[in-house]
C-alpha positions, 0 to 999 in steps of 0.5 A, spaced: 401 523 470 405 526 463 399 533 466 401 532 473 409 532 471 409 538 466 405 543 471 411 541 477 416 542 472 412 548 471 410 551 478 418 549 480 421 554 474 416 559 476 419 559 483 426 558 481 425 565 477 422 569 483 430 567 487 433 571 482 435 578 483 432 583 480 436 587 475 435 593 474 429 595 469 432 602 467 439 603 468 444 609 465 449 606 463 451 600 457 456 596 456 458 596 448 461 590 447 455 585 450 450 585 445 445 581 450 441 585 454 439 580 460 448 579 460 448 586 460 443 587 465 447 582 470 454 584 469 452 592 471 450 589 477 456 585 478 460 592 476 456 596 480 457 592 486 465 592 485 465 600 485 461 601 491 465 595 495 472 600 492 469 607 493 466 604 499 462 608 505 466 614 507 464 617 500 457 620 499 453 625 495 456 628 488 463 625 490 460 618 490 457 618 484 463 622 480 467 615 483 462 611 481 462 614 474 469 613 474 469 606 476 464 604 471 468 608 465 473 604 467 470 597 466 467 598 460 461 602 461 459 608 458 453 613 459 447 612 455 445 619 451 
């Protein structure tokens, strides 16, 4: 019974972690006051998403990733070197 229980909760918390949205794996920018990467990692895509909802879709190309860079500057965020 105790084996039964412990592979469920297992088996649920694999699939809970494939709900997850994928966080980017290499990303050019890092938050300096945020320590922890995963946090790191989740803020980016929260920021990022806040750009591009602000720049929006009429901007492309060299434009958009000056604003995006911009954006993110202006968030915190800094250029990894």
């Amino acid at each position: 019974m105790r084996a039964k229980l412990i592979f469920c909760c297992l088996a649920l918390s694999l699939l809970s972690a494939c709900s997850l949205p994928s966080l980017p794996k290499n990303k050019d920018w890092t938050h300096p006051r945020e320590p922890n990467l995963r946090k790191e990692d989740q803020l980016f895509l929260e920021d990022s998403k806040f750009c591009e909802d602000k720049i929006g879709p009429q901007q492309s190309g060299e434009a958009h990733d000056k604003a995006l860079a911009d954006c993110l500057t202006r968030l915190g965020w800094k250029r990894k070197e």
